[in-house]
N, CA, C and O atoms as CSV, one atom per row, in Angstrom:
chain,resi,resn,atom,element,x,y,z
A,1,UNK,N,N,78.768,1.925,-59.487
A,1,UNK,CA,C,79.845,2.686,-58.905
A,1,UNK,C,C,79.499,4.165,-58.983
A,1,UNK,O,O,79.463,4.835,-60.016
A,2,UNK,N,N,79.264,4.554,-57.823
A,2,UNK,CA,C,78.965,5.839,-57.589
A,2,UNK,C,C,79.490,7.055,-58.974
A,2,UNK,O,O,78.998,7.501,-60.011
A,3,UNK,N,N,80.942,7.213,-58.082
A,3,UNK,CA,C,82.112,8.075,-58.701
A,3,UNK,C,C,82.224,7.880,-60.049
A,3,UNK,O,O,82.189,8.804,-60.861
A,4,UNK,N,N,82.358,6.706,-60.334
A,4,UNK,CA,C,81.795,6.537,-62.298
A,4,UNK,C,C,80.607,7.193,-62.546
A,4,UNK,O,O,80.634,8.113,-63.364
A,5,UNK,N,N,79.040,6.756,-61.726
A,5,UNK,CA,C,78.331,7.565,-62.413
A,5,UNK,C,C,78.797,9.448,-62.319
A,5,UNK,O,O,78.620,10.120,-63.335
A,6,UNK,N,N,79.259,9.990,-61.289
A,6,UNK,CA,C,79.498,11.485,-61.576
A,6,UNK,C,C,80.447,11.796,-62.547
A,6,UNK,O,O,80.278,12.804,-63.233
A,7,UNK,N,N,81.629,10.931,-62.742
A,7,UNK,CA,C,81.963,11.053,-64.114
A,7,UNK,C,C,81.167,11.321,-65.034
A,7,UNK,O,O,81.002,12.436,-65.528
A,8,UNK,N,N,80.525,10.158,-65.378
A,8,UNK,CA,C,79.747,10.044,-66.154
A,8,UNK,C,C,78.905,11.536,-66.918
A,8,UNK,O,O,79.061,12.124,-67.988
A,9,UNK,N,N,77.893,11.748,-65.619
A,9,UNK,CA,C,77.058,12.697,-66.083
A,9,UNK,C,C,78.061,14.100,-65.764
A,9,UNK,O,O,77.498,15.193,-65.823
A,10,UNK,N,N,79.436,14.059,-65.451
A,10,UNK,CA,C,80.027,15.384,-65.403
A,10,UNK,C,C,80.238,15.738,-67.561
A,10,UNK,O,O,79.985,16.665,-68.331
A,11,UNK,N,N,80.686,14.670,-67.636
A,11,UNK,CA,C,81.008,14.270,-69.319
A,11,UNK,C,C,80.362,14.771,-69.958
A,11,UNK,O,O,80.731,15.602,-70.787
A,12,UNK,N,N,78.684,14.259,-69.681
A,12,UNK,CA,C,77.373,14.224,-70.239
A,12,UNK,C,C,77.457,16.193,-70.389
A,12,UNK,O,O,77.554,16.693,-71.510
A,13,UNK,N,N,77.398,17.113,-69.073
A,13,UNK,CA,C,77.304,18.323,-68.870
A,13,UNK,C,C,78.271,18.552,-70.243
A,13,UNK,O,O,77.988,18.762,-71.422
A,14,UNK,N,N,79.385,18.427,-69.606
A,14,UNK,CA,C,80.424,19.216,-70.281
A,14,UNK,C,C,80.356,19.018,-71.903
A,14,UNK,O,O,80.710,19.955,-72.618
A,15,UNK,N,N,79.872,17.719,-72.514
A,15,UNK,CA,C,79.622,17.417,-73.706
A,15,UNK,C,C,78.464,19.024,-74.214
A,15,UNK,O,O,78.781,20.073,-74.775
A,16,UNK,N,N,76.989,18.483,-73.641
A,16,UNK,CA,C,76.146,20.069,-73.990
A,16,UNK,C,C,76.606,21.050,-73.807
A,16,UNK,O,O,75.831,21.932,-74.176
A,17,UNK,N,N,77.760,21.544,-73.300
A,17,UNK,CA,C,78.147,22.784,-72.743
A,17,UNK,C,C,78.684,23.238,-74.439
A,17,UNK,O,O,78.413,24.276,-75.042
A,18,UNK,N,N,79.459,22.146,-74.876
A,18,UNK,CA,C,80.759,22.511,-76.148
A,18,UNK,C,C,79.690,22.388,-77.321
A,18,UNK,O,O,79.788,23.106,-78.316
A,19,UNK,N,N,78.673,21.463,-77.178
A,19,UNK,CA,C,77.913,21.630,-78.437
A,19,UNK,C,C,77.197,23.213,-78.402
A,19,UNK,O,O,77.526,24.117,-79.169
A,20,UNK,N,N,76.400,23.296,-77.591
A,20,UNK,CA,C,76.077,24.746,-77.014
A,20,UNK,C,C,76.954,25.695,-77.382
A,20,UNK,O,O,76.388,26.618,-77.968
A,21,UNK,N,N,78.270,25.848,-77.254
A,21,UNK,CA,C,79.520,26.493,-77.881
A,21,UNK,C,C,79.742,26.534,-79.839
A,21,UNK,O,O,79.961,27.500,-80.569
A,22,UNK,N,N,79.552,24.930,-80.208
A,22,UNK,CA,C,79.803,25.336,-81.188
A,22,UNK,C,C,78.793,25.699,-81.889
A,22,UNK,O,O,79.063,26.290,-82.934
A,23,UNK,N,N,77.180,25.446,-81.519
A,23,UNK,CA,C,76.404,25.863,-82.343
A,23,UNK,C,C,76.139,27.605,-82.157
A,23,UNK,O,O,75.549,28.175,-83.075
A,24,UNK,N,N,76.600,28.420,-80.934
A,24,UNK,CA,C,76.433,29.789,-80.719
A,24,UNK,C,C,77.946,30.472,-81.280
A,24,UNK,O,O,78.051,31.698,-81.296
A,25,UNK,N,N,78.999,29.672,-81.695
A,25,UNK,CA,C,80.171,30.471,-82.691
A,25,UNK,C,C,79.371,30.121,-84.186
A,25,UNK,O,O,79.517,30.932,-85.100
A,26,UNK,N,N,78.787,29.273,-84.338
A,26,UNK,CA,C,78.775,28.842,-85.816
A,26,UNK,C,C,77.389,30.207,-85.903
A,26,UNK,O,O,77.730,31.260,-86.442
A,27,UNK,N,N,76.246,30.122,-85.488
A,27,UNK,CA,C,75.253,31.434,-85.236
A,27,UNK,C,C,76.287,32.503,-85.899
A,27,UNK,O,O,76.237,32.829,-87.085
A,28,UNK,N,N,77.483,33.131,-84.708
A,28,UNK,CA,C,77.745,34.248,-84.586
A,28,UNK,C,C,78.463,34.247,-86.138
A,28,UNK,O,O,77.991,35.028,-86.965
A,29,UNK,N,N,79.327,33.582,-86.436
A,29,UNK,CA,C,80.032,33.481,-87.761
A,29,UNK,C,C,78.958,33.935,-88.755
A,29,UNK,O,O,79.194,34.936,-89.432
A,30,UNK,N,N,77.230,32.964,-88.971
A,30,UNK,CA,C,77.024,33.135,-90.126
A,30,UNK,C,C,75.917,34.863,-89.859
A,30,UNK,O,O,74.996,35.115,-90.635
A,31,UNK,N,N,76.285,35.833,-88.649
A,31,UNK,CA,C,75.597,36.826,-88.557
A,31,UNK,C,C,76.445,37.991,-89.085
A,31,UNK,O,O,76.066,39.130,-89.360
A,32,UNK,N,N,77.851,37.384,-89.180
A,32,UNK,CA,C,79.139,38.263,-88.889
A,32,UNK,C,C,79.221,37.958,-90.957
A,32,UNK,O,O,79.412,39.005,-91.575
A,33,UNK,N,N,79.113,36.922,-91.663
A,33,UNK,CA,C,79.020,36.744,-92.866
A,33,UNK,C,C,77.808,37.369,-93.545
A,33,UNK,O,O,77.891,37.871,-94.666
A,34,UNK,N,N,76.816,37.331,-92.923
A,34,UNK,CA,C,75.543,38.165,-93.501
A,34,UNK,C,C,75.826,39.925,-93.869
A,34,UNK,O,O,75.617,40.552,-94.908
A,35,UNK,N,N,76.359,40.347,-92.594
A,35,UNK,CA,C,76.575,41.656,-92.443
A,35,UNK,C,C,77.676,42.125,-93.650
A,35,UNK,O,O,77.526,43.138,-94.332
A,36,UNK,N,N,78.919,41.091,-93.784
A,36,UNK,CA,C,80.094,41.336,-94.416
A,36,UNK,C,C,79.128,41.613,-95.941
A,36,UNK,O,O,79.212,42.690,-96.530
A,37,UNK,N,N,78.250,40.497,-96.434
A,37,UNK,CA,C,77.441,40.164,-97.622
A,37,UNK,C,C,77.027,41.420,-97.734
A,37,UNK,O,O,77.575,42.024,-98.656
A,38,UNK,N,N,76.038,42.191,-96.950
A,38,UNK,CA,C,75.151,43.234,-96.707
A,38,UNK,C,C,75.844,44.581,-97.697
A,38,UNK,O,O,75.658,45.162,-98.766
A,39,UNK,N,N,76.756,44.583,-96.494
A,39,UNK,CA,C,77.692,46.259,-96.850
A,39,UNK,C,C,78.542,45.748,-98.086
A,39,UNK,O,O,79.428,46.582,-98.277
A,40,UNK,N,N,78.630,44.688,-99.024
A,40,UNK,CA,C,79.764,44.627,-99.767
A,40,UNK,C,C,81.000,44.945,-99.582
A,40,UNK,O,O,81.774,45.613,-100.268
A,41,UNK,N,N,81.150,44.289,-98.370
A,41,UNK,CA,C,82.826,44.410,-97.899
A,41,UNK,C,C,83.272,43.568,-98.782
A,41,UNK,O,O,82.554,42.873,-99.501
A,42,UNK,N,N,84.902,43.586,-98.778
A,42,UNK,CA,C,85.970,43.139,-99.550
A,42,UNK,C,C,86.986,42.716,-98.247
A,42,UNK,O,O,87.401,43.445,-97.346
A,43,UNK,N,N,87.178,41.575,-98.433
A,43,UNK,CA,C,87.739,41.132,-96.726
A,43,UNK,C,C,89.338,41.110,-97.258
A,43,UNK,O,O,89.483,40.636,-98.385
A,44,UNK,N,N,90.226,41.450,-96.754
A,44,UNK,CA,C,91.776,40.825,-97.016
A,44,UNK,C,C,92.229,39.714,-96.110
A,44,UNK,O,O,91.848,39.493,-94.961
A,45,UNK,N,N,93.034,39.109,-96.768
A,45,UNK,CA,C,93.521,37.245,-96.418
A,45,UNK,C,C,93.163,37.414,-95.080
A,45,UNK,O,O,92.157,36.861,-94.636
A,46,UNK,N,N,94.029,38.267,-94.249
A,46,UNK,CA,C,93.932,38.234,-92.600
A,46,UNK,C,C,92.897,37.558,-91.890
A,46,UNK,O,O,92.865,36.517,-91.233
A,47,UNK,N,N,91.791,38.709,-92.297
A,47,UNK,CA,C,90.183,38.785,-92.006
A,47,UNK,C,C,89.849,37.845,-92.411
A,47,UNK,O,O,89.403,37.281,-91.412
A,48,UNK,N,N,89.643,36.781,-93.739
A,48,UNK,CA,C,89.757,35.623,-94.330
A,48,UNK,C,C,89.769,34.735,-92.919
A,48,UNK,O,O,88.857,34.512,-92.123
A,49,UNK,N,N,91.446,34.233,-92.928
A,49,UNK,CA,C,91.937,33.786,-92.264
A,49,UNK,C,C,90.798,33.701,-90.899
A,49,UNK,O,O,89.858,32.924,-90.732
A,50,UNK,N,N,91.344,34.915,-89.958
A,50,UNK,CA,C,90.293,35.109,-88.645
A,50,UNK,C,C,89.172,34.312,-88.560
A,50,UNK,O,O,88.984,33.498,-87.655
A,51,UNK,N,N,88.206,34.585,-89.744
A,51,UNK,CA,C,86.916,34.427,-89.645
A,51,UNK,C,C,86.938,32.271,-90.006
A,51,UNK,O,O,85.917,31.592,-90.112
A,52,UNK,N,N,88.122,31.834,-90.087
A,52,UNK,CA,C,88.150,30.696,-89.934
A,52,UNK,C,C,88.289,29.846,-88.760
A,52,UNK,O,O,88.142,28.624,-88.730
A,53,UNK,N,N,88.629,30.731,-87.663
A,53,UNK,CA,C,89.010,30.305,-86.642
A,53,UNK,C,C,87.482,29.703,-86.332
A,53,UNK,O,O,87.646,28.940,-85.380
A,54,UNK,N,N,86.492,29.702,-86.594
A,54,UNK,CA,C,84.995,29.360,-86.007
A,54,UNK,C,C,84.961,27.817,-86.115
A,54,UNK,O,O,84.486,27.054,-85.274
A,55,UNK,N,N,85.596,27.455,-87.393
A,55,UNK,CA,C,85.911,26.098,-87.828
A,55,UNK,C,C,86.556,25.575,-86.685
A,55,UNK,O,O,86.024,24.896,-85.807
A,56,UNK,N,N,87.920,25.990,-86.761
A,56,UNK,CA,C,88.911,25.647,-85.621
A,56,UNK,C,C,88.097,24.919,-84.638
A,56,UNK,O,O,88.062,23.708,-84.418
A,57,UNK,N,N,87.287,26.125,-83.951
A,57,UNK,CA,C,87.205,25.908,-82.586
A,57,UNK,C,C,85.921,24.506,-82.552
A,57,UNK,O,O,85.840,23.542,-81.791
A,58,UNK,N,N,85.054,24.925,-83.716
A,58,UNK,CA,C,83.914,23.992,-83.761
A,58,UNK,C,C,84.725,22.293,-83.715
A,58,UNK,O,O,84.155,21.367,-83.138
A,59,UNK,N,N,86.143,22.097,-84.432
A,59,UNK,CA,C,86.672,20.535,-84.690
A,59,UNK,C,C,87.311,20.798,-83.057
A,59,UNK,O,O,86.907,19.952,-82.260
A,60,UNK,N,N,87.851,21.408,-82.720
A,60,UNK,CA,C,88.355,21.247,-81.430
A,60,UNK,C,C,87.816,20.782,-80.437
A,60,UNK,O,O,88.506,20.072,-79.705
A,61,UNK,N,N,86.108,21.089,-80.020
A,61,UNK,CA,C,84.892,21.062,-79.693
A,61,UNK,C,C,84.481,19.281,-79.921
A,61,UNK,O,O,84.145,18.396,-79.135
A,62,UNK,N,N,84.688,19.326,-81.273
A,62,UNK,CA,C,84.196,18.243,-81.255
A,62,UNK,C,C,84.976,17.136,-81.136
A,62,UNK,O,O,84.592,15.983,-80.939
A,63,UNK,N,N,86.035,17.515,-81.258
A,63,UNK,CA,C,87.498,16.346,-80.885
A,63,UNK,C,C,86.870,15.930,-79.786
A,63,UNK,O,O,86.472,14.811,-79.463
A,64,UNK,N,N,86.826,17.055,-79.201
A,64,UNK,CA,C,86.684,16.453,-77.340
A,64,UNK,C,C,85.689,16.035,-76.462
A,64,UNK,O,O,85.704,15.577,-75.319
A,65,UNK,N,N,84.523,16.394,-77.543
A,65,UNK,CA,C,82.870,15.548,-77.241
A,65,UNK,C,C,83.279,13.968,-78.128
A,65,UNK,O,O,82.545,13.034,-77.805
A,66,UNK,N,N,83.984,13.761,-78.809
A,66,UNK,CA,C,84.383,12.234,-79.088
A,66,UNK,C,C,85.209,11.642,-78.096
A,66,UNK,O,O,84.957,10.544,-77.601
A,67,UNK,N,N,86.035,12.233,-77.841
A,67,UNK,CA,C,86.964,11.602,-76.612
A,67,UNK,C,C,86.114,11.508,-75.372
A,67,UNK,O,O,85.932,10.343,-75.017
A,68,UNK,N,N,85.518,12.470,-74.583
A,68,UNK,CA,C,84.580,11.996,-74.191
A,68,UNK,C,C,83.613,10.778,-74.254
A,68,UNK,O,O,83.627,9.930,-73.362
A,69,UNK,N,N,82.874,10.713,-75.195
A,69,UNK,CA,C,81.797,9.573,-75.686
A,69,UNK,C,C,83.319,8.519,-75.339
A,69,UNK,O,O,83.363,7.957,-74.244
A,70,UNK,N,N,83.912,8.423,-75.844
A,70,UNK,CA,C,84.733,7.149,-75.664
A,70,UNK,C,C,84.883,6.530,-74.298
A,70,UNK,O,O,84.973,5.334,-74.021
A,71,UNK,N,N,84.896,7.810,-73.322
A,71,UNK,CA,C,85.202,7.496,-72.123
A,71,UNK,C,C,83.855,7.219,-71.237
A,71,UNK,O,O,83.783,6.849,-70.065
A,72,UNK,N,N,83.113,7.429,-71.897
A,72,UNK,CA,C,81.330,6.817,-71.476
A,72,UNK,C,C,81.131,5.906,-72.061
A,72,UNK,O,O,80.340,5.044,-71.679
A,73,UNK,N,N,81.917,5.829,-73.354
A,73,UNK,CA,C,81.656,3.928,-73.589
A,73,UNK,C,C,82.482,2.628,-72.426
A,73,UNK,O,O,82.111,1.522,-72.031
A,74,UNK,N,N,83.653,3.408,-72.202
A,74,UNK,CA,C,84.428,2.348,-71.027
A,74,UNK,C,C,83.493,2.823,-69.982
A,74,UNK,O,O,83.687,1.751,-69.410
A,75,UNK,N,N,82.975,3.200,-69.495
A,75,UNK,CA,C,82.493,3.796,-68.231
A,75,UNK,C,C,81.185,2.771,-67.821
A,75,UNK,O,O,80.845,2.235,-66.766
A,76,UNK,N,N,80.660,2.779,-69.135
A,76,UNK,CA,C,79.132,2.282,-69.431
A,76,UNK,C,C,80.086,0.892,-69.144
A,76,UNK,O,O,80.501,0.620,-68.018
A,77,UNK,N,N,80.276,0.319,-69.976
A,77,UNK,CA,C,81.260,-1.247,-70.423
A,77,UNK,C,C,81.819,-1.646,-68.754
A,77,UNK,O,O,81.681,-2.776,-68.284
A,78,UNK,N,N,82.400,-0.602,-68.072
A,78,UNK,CA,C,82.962,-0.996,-66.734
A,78,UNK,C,C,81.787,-1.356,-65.832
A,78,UNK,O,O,81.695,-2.417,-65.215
A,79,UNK,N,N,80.973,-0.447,-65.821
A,79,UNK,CA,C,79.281,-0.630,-64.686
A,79,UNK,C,C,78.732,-2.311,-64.796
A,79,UNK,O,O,78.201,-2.953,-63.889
A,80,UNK,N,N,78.998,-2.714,-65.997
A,80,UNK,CA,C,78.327,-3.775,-65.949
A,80,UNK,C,C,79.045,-5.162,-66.015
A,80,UNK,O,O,78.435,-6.224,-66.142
A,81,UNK,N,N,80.590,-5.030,-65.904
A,81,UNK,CA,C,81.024,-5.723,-64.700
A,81,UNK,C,C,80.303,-6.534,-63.606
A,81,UNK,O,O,79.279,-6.102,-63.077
A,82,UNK,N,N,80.846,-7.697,-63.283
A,82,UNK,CA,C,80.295,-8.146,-62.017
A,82,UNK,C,C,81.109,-8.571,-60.649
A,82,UNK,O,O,80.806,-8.309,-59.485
A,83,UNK,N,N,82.103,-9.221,-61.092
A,83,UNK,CA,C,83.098,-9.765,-60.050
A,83,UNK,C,C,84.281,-8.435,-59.581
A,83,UNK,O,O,84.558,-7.424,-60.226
A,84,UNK,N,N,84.596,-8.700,-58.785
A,84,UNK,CA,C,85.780,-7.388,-58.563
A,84,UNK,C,C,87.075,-7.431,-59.079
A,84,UNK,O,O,87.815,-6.447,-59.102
A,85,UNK,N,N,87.334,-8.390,-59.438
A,85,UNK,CA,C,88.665,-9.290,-60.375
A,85,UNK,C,C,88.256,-8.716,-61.994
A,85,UNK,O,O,89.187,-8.398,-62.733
A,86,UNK,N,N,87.012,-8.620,-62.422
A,86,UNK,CA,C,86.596,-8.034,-63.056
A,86,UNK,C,C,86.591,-6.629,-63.335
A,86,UNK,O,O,87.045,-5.922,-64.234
A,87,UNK,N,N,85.971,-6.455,-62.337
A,87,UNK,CA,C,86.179,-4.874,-62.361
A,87,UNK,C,C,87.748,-4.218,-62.426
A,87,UNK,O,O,88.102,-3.186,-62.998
A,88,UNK,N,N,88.396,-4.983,-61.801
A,88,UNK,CA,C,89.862,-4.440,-62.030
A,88,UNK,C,C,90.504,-4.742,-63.526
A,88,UNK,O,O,90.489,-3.812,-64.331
A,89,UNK,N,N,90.904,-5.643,-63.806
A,89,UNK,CA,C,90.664,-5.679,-65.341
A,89,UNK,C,C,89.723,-4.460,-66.048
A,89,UNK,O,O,90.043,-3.604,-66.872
A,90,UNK,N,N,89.111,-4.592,-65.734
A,90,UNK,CA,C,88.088,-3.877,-66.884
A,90,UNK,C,C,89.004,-2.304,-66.630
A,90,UNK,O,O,89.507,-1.651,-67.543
A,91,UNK,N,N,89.047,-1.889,-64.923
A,91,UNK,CA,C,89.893,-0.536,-64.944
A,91,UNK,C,C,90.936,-0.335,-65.758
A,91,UNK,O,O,91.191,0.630,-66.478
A,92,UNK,N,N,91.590,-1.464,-65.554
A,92,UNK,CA,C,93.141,-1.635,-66.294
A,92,UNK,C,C,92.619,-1.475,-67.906
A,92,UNK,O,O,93.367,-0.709,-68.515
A,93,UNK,N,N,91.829,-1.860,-68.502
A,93,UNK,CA,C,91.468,-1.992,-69.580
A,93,UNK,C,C,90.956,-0.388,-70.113
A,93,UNK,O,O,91.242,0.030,-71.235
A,94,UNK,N,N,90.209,0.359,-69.168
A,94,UNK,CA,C,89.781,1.213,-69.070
A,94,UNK,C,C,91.029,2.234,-69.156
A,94,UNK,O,O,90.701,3.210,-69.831
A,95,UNK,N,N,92.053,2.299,-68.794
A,95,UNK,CA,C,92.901,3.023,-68.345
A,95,UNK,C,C,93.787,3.210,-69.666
A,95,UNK,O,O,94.057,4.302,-70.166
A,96,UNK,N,N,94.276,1.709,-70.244
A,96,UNK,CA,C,94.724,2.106,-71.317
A,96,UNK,C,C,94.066,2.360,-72.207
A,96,UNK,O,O,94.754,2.874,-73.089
A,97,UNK,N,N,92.690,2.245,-72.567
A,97,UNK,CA,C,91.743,3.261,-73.546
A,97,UNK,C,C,91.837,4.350,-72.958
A,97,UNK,O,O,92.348,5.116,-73.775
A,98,UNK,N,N,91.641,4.898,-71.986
A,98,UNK,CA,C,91.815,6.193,-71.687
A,98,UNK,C,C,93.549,6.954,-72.354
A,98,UNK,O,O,93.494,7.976,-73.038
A,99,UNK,N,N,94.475,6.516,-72.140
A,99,UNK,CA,C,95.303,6.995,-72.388
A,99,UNK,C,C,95.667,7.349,-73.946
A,99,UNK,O,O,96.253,8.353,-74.353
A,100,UNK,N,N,95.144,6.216,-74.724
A,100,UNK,CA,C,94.944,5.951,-76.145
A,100,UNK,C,C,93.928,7.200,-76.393
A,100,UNK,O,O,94.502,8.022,-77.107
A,101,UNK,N,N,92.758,7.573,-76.085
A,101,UNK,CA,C,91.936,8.910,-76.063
A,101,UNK,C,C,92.779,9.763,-76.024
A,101,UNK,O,O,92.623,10.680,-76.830
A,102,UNK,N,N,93.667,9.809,-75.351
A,102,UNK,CA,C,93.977,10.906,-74.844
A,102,UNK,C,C,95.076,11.463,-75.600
A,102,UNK,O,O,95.362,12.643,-75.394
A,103,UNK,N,N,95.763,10.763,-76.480
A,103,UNK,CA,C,97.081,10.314,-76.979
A,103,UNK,C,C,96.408,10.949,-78.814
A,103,UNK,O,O,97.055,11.677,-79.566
A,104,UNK,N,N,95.123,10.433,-79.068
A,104,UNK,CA,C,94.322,10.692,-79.869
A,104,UNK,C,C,94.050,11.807,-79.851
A,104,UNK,O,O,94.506,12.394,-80.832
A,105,UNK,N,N,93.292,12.655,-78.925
A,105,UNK,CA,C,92.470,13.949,-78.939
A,105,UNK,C,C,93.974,15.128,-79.116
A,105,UNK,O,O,93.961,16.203,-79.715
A,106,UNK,N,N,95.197,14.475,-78.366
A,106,UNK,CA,C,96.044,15.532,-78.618
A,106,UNK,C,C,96.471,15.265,-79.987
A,106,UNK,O,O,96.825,16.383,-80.359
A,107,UNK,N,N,96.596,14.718,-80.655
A,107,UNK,CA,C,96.505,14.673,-82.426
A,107,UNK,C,C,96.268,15.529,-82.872
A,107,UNK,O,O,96.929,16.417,-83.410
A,108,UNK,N,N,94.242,15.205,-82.528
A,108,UNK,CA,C,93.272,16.030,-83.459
A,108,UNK,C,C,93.985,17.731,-82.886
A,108,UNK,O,O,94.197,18.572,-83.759
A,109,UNK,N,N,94.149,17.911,-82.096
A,109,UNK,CA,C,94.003,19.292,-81.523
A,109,UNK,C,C,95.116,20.214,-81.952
A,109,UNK,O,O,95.145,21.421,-82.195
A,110,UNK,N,N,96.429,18.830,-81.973
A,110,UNK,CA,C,97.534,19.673,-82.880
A,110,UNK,C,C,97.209,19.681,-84.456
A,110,UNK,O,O,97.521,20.570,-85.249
A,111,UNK,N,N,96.545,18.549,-84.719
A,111,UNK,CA,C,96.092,18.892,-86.365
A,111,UNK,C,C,95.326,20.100,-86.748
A,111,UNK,O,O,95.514,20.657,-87.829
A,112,UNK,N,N,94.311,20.584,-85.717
A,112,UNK,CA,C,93.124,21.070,-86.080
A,112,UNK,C,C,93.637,22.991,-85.460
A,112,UNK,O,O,93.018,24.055,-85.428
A,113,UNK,N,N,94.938,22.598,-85.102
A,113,UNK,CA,C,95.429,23.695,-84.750
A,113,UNK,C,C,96.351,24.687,-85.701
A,113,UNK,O,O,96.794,25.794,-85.394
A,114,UNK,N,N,96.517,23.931,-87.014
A,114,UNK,CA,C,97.256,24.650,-87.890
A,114,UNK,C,C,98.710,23.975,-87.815
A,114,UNK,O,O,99.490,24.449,-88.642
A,115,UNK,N,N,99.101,23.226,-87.205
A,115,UNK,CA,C,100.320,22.259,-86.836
A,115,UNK,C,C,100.591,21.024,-87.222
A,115,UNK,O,O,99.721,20.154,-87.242
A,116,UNK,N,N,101.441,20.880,-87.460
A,116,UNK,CA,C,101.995,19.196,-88.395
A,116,UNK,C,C,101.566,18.363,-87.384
A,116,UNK,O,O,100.915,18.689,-86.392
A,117,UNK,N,N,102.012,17.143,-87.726
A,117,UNK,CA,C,102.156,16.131,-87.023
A,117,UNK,C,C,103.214,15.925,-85.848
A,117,UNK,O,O,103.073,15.363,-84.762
A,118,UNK,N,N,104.446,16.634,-86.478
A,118,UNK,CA,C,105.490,16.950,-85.554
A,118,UNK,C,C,105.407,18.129,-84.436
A,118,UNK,O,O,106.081,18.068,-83.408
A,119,UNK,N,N,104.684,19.013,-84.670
A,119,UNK,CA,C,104.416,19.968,-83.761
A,119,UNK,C,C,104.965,21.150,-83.819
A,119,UNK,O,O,104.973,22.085,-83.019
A,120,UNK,N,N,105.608,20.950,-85.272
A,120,UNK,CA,C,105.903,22.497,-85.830
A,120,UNK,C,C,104.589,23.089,-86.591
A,120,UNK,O,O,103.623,22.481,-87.050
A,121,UNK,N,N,104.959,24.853,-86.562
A,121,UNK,CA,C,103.945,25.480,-86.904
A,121,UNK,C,C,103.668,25.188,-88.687
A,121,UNK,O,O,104.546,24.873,-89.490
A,122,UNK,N,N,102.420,25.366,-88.942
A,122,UNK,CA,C,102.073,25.221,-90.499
A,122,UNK,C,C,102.488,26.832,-90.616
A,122,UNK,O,O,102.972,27.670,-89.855
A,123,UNK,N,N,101.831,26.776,-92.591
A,123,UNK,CA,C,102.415,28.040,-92.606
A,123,UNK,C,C,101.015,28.767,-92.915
A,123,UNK,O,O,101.006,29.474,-93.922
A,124,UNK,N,N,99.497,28.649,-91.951
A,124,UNK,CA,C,98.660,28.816,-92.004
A,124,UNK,C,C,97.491,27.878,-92.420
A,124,UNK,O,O,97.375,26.728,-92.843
A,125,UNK,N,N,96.444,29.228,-92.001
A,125,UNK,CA,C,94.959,27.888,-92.449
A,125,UNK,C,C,94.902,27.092,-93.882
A,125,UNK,O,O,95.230,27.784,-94.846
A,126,UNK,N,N,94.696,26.334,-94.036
A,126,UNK,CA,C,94.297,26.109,-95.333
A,126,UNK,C,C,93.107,26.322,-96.167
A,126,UNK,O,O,92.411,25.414,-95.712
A,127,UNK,N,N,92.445,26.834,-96.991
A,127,UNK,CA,C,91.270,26.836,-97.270
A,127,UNK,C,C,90.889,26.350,-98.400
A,127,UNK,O,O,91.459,26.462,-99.485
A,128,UNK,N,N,89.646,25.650,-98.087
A,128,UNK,CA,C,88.879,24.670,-99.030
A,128,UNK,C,C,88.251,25.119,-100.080
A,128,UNK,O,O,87.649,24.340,-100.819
């Protein structure tokens, strides 16, 4: 199926694009920590805080290169299908994994966002 494969390799792109992302914030973070090391700065919570957001974005990133992969596992799983009775099933099947992804990644994204489960605000980052 055609349109599955451009899915497919649109996924594939967009997957390298976010790894590409998080490995050039995680770079910039540990150039931006070297420098702080250097001059013997003294950071206050704020700045703290800020300089966590690299995390953030890196689980956010990767929330969504998993949700992805998930949707190249139905994708892959659908191609090799044979009958068209099949293939429909398998969509249908496909569809509610997709939604379940999707239902999932907005989780991670409110978790990884500083936000409960309910979708009220935390009362900040936490740090480890």
């Amino acid at each position: 199926m055609v349109l599955l494969d451009r899915v497919d390799e649109l996924l594939e792109h967009i997957k390298m694009v976010e790894t590409d992302t998080i490995e050039l914030t995680r770079a910039a973070q540990v150039q931006v920590a070297t420098f702080i090391e250097s001059k013997g700065l003294v950071l206050d919570d704020e700045t703290l805080e800020v300089m966590q957001y690299q995390d953030i974005i890196s689980q956010q990133l990767s929330a969504t290169i998993e949700a992805m992969e998930s949707v190249q596992t139905g994708i892959s799983g659908l191609e090799h299908s044979l009958s068209k009775e099949e293939r429909a099933q398998a969509l249908d099947v496909m569809s509610e994994r997709l939604q379940s992804v999707l239902e999932h990644a907005k989780e991670r994204h409110s978790a990884f966002s500083g936000k409960t489960a309910d979708g009220s605000s935390d009362d900040g980052i936490e740090f480890f």
